[in-house]
Structure formats: structure tokens, C-alpha cells
C-alpha positions, 0 to 999 in steps of 0.5 A: 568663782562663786558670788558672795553674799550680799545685801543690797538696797531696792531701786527707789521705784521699787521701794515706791511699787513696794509701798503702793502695793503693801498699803493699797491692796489689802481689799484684794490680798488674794491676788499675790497667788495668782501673780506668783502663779502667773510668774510660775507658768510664764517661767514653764512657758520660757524653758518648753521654747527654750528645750526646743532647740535644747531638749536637754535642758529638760534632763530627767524632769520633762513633766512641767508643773507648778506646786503650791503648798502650805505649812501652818506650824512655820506660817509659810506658803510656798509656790514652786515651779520646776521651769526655767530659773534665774541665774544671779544676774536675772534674780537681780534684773527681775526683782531688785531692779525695775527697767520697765517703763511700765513701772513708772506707769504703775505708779502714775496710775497708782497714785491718781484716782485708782489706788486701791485697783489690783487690776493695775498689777499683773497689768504692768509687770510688778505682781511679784510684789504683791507677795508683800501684801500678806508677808513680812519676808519672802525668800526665793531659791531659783536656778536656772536650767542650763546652770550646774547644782552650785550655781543656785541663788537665794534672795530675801527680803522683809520689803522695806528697803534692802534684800539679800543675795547669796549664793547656794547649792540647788539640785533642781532648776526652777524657781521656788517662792517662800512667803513668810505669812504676817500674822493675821494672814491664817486664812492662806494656811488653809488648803481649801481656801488655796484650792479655791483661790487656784480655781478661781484665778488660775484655772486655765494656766495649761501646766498642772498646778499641783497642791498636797493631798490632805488627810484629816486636815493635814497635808500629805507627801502626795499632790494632786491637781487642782486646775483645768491645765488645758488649753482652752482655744483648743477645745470645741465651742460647744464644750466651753461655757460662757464661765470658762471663757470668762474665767480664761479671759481674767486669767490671760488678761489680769482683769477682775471684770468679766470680757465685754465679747469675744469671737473664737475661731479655727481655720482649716486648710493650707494654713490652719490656725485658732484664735481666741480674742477678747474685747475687754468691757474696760481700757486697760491703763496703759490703753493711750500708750500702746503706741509708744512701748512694746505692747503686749495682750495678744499671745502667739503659740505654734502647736500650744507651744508660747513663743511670744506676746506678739501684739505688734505683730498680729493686730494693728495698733488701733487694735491694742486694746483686744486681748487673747491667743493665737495658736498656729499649727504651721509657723517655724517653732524656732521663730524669731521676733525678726522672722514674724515681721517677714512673715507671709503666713503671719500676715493672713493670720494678721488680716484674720484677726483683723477681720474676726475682731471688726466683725465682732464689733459689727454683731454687737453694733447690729444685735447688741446695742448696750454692749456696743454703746459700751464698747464705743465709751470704751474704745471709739477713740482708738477705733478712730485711729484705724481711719489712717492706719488701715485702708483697707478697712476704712469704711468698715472702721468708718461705720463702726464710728459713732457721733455727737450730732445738732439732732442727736441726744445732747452730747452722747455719740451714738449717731453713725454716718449711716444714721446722718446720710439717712435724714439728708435734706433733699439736695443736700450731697455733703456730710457736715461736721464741726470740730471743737475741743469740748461738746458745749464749743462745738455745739454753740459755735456761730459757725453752725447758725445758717445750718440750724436755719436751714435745718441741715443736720452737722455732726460735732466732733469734740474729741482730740483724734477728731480734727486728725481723723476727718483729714483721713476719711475725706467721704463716706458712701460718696458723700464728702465730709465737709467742716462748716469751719471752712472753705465757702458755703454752698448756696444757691443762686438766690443766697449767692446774689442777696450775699454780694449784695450785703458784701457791697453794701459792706464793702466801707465797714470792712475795710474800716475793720481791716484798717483797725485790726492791721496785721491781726488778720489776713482778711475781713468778709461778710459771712454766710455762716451768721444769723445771730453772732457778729463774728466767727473764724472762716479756714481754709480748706486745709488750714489746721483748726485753732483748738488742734494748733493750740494742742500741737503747740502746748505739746511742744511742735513748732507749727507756722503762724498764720492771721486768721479770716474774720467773717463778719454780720454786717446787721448785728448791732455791734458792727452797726457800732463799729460802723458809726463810732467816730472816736478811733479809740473805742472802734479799735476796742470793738473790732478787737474784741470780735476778733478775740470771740470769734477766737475763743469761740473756735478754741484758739488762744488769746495773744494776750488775755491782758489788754483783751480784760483792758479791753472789755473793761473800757467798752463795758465802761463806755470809756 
């Protein structure tokens, strides 16, 4: 039975992605044809897979092509593509419903700081709307391949709220996208600004996309075709310019910014594959999300045939952000996703990609320093995660990690493990670090005074993987890393009896602290770490860091509680009060109140920042 007509209202998340985009994009309007094109090609892409194991499918039409073409007296643009259609159910899936949870991600990021920023479009899968920034009403025909003549459908919509359905007869498959141009849209009813737009954004798709012969300016029944319709990565290097690279690169990963680098290899022997990758000189949007959804970027093909985007499979996640193609010449052409996670051959290409990226990474460390300082600002958090997920490449990746440093350029992360082990002070057999939520927490930490008298260099990590990381690289090149947050200090012999001399003579103001803090705290020692703060928090060796405890926690994981160690400087000033204060009251304040520093100083919140405010104010009262 055929489906009625119908009219039917858009899902409330594409009313908002229609109205984003209608109202944000008008400064890149240009950019609905490459979408529809994009759309077109990956339609071309899915029938050739899916006449692999169905030639018929393919009928009496095996030559696959886009046409864009134009009619001035009906203000219409319209793309064609003869691949793989729609049937009802899918025209309804695809462009009247979004189930992608990229779509809620599009609007986030469209409603932030970044509205006007068509990058964020083709990014997440909702470039068919971008038809509406310069039509009032957009009409599809499609059909799928393996449907009969009767089974076509046609959709329409003005875009503000409702579309309609009906079924009708279509002789050929693929899917053919009218727009209806507004009326102040004439310059896309010109042949040569289309042949531009195509040469600019879509050069690369490796179908031909077509457009009408023209004669004195009209179009005629002939096509012509306008783009390249290769595939690039298959072509020598030396024939490909820096342009054709970077013009793939927009193409493939829908960025109007130019590739910060890219490496392109083939291998030959008992495997033999290419592969193109790109690093992009930007996060993408959903960069941080990439564990969390299916992630896309990195296209398989076998044979110049695309089976799939296979991200997962072919690159790590703390890879996610590289983008481009793989294209194998001896995998199944009936692969399956399932086939690909037991893959052996998929593993080496895998180990491939891998190592083709870190290399690359590594030439722009080593002959391109303002390159590679971008590419740190840009990734070096998502490179950190390659410290637990990949072991085998861990000192690699470890390399590659740049840092804050006590004798670096302020808060600028551009010192290397390397570059800390080369001014190691004589003696010295560990790499010190700090952690902290903030650059300013950890570079005025008290737990870093002995180190700055003694002149010991300490790397301060101030980022959110940081604490996390560490736990995972333990040493580098022999040399262990060591948090000045924890554990004892090492000291020699002199400092070792001038420190039980000061404990012993502390021994009465400690356990005077102790008394007055209670439950508060598990212990009170006089510290090594202190020249001029009176408190700080001591951990243990594998106690998590406060700032990381309170994230974990406002994230909604239970984490057991645990009473901090307060170290103290028995010759400050204020443990000299707390010593002498005969009202108990007032040395109750003071010792609370070097608990509470010590605590925001090393990110841990307060218990309660009430009584803390009642506190100060008495002590700075003297009541």
C-alpha cells in the first residue's frame, strides 16, 4: 500500500538547528552547497559499498555523479546525485527527526560564544539545513536503489515549523535537492559563482560533480565536469601541491582553516596500504567528546572504495583529533564493523597510523617550533591521555608533553622533560612537580619554598589530566617524578638532624595544635617544605590531591574521606601566637585558620566557609 500525503511538525531540536542556522550563517551562506554536495557524495559512497554484495543494484546507471544545475526564471538551484536514495522511513529519520546526540551538541556550542561559526555544521551532521539560509522552501525527491518506480518520496518544507510527505512516482534512484531561492539570493543563479564555489569547497569529492554547459550565458542540455573526482592520497606526492592538500583537508574534514600538518604515506609489501592524516591547527567542537560517542575523522577505504568512518578503530582515543584516509589494498571489501575490531591486518595499519602521527608530531617539535607551540595550545591535554591508554608508546608521548616550570616563562607550557633533566642540580635523581587547578595555585604553593631556596627547578601542572597523568608515567629516562605535595622530603644528613632537632623542640606546640584541631585532622608535623608560610597539607604517596578530590566530587563520585596531615613552621610569627595564647578560644581560631589556608592553598574546599568568615573576623578583630 502506498503512504498517504502528509504534513507533519519538525522535532523541537530541529525547529532550534533551523533557526540557528538561518539566522547565524549568513556571512558563510556559500557553504549549503558544499553540505548538499557532501551529502550527495556520501549517498554515491553508500550505493558503490552496498553494489558490492548487490551489483544490480546499480541497473543500467553504474556511472555515479553529482549534478548541480540552475534555472534563473524559476529561482531555483537544484543538486542531483544518482546514489543510493531514501526510502519514506529514512526521509523521515534524516531530515525530519534528529537522533543524533551531536545535534544537542550543535546547539550548545551554537548558542555560546561561537554562533556565527559554520565550522560547527557539517561538524555535527545537520548541513542539510544550511539549505535554508538562502531558500524559503527546499523540495527533496528521492528514491531508494533497491525501491520500485512507485516507491519515491517527496519532501518540503518552508522551514519554520511543519514539512510535508507524499508519496510519488520517480523512475530513477538517488536523491535530487530543490531550492527555492529568497529573493535576494541571485548570486547562486549564476553558473560561474557555482563552478567556483564547487572548485573551492568540493574539488576533491572522488565522484564527478557535473553542471550544465552554458551558451551565450544560458545553460544548455549538455554537463560538463567541474571538479578534480580523484582520489587524491592515491596520486604521487610530488604531483600534489600544498593547495590540493589543504584543499582535501577542508573538504574531508569540514574546516574553513587550513591543516596545521599533515604526513602522507604508502606502504608496499605483504600488506600494502596509504594513508593521508591530518593534524587539524584547531580542536574541533566536540574534541573533549570523543570518548563518550561514536567518533568519526579518520576514513577507511579498500580499493578507493569507502567502507566506513573507523576512527575507533584505526587510532587511539587520545588520537581523536587527527583527521584523513586510510585506503587498504588487501582487507575484505565486505568488511564489517565487527570484522575490523578482529582484524590482525587492521592492527598494523592501526600501529601505522600511530606511529606516522607521533613522528609527525615529532618533526614539528624538532624543525617547527611555532607550529608545534600550536599544536600543544591545541591538543597537549589529549596528547596527555596517550600516558595511560598506550604504553607502548609512552616515553614517546611523554617527550612530546610540554610544561609550566619555577624557571619557565610564567604560565606558558613549553618546557619538556628533556629540557628539566638537562638543568638537574648536581645530585639531584628526581623530576619535581606540582599540581594545582590554576597556574597562579601552583606556582604560589608554600609547598614549593625549600625548593626555590634551594634552587631545585619543579614543573607545575595546573591542568585537569594533570594529577591523573602523572599516576601513570611514574619516571622518565630513569629519573622518577615526584610531587612536592607528598610523601617526605629528601634531605641530607645535616638537614635531617636540624629538622628532629626543630620537631623536638616542637614537640608541646603540636600536640597543642592537635588538641585544638581534633578529628580535623589525622596528624600535625613540623615541615621541610616551609620558609615563609606557616601551614601547608602534607599527602601521602598515594593520596589523591584536594583540588582532583573536590572535581571528582562536584562530578558526582563518591570518594572516601580522609583527615589531611598538617605540616607546620614552628618559627612563623603566627605558630609563635598559638603557642603563647592562653585563652583557648582565640588559639582554637588561629589553629583553625591554618588549617583552612593550608586547604585552600592546595584547592580543597572549605567544610564550611561560614564559621571560617566568623573566624577571621574575630582574629582580625582581636575579639
Amino acid at each position: 500500500m502506498t503512504a498517504p500525503a502528509e504534513t507533519r511538525k519538525f522535532e523541537a531540536e530541529v525547529a532550534q538547528v533551523l533557526h540557528l542556522v538561518t539566522h547565524s550563517l549568513y556571512s558563510h551562506k556559500e557553504i549549503f552547497l558544499r553540505e548538499l554536495i557532501s551529502n550527495a557524495s556520501d549517498a554515491c559512497d553508500k550505493l558503490r559499498f552496498e553494489a558490492l554484495g548487490k551489483p544490480e543494484l546499480m541497473g543500467s546507471d553504474s556511472e555515479l555523479h553529482i549534478d548541480v544545475s540552475w534555472d534563473e526564471a524559476a529561482r531555483t538551484v537544484t543538486v542531483r546525485d544518482n546514489g543510493v536514495g531514501m526510502t519514506r522511513d529514512e526521509v523521515v529519520a534524516n531530515i525530519g527527526t534528529i537522533a543524533s546526540s551531536g545535534t544537542r551538541r550543535f546547539l550548545e556550542a551554537m548558542s555560546g560564544e561561537q554562533k556565527a561559526d559554520a565550522r560547527l555544521i557539517g561538524q555535527f551532521g545537520v548541513g542539510f539545513y544550511s539549505a535554508f539560509v538562502v531558500a524559503d522552501k527546499v523540495t527533496v525527491l528521492t528514491r531508494r536503489a533497491d525501491a520500485p518506480a512507485g516507491a519515491g518520496v517527496k519532501w518540503e518544507s518552508d522551514g519554520k515549523g511543519e514539512y510535508a510527505l507524499e508519496p510519488i512516482e520517480l523512475a530513477e534512484r538517488g536523491t535530487t535537492v530543490v531550492l527555492h531561492l529568497k529573493a535576494d539570493e541571485d548570486e547562486f543563479l549564476k553558473g560561474w559563482q557555482l563552478r567556483s564555489l564547487i572548485t573551492k569547497y568540493s574539488d576533491h569529492v572522488a565522484f564527478p560533480i557535473r553542471v550544465p554547459q552554458e551558451k551565450d550565458g544560458k545553460p544548455t542540455g549538455e554537463w560538463e565536469t567541474v571538479n578534480d573526482a580523484s582520489a587524491l592520497w592515491a596520486k604521487p606526492k610530488s604531483e600534489i601541491s600544498d593547495a590540493d592538500y589543504q584543499g582535501f583537508y577542508k573538504s574531508l574534514g569540514h574546516d574553513f582553516n587550513d591543516a596545521l600538518a599533515w604526513t602522507h604515506n604508502r606502504v608496499e609489501g605483504s600488506q600494502s596500504f596509504t594513508t593521508l592524516l591530518y593534524i587539524p591547527s584547531q580542536p574541533p567542537f566536540d574534541l573533549m567528546m570523543g570518548g563518550r560517542d561514536e567518533r568519526k575523522g579518520l576514513k577507511l577505504y579498500i580499493k578507493r572504495v569507502f567502507i566506513m568512518d573507523a576512527a575507533e578503530e584505526l587510532l587511539p582515543n587520545y588520537l581523536r583529533f587527527v583527521r584523513g584516509v586510510v585506503d587498504a589494498d588487501d582487507l575484505p571489501l565486505n568488511v564489517s564493523r565487527e570484522i575490523l575490531q578482529h582484524n590482525r591486518q587492521l592492527e598494523r595499519i592501526k600501529a601505522a597510523c600511530v606511529k606516522r602521527v607521533l613522528d609527525l608530531i615529532e618533526k614539528l617539535a624538532k624543525d617547527e617550533p611555532e607550529k608545534f607551540s600550536t599544536f600543544i595550545k591545541a591538543f597537549g591535554n589529549t596528547l596527555k591521555e596517550g600516558i595511560s591508554e598506550d604504553a607502548s608508546n609512552r616515553e614517546r608521548i611523554a617527550k612530546l608533553l610540554r610544561f609550566a616550570s619555577t624557571k619557565g616563562e610564567g604560565a606558558q607550557q613549553n618546557v619538556s622533560l628533556d629540557d628539566y633533566i638537562s638543568r638537574m642540580a648536581v645530585g639531584q635523581d628526581a623530576i619535581w612537580y606540582i599540581t594545582a587547578d590554576s597556574y597562579a595555585a601552583a606556582a604560589g604553593s608554600p609547598q614549593l619554598e625549600a625548593f626555590r631556596a634551594k634552587g631545585i627547578e619543579v614543573l607545575l601542572m595546573f591542568d585537569r589530566i594533570d594529577e591523573w597523568m602523572v599516576g601513570y608515567l611514574g619516571e622518565y629516562e630513569g629519573k622518577k617524578l615526584r610531587n612536592v605535595a607528598k610523601g617526605e622530603l629528601p634531605l641530607d644528613e645535616a638537614e635531617k638532624k636540624q629538622q628532629e632537632e626543630v620537631a623536638k623542640e616542637a614537640e608541646p606546640l603540636l600536640k597543642k595544635l592537635k588538641n585544638l584541631l581534633g578529628e580535623r585532622v589525622g596528624d600535625v608535623k613540623v615541615s621541610a617544605r616551609l620558609t615563609d608560610s606557616p601551614s601547608c597539607l602534607a599527602l601521602s604517596d598515594y593520596e589523591m590531591a584536594p583540588h582532583l578530590a573536590r572535581l571528582l566530587r562536584e562530578a558526582g563520585q563518591e570518594l572516601p574521606e580522609s583527615k589531611p596531615t598538617l605540616e607546620v613552621n614552628p618559627a612563623h610569627p603566627l605558630l609563635k601566637r598559638v603557642e603563647t595564647e592562653a585563652d583557648e578560644g582565640r588559639a582554637r581560631d588561629l589553629a583553625n585558620l591554618l588549617l583552612e589556608q593550608a586547604e585552600i592553598a592546595a584547592g580543597a574546599p572549605l567544610s564550611d566557609p561560614a564559621a571560617f568568615v566568623q573566624r577571621m573576623n574575630r582574629v582580625l578583630l582581636g575579639t
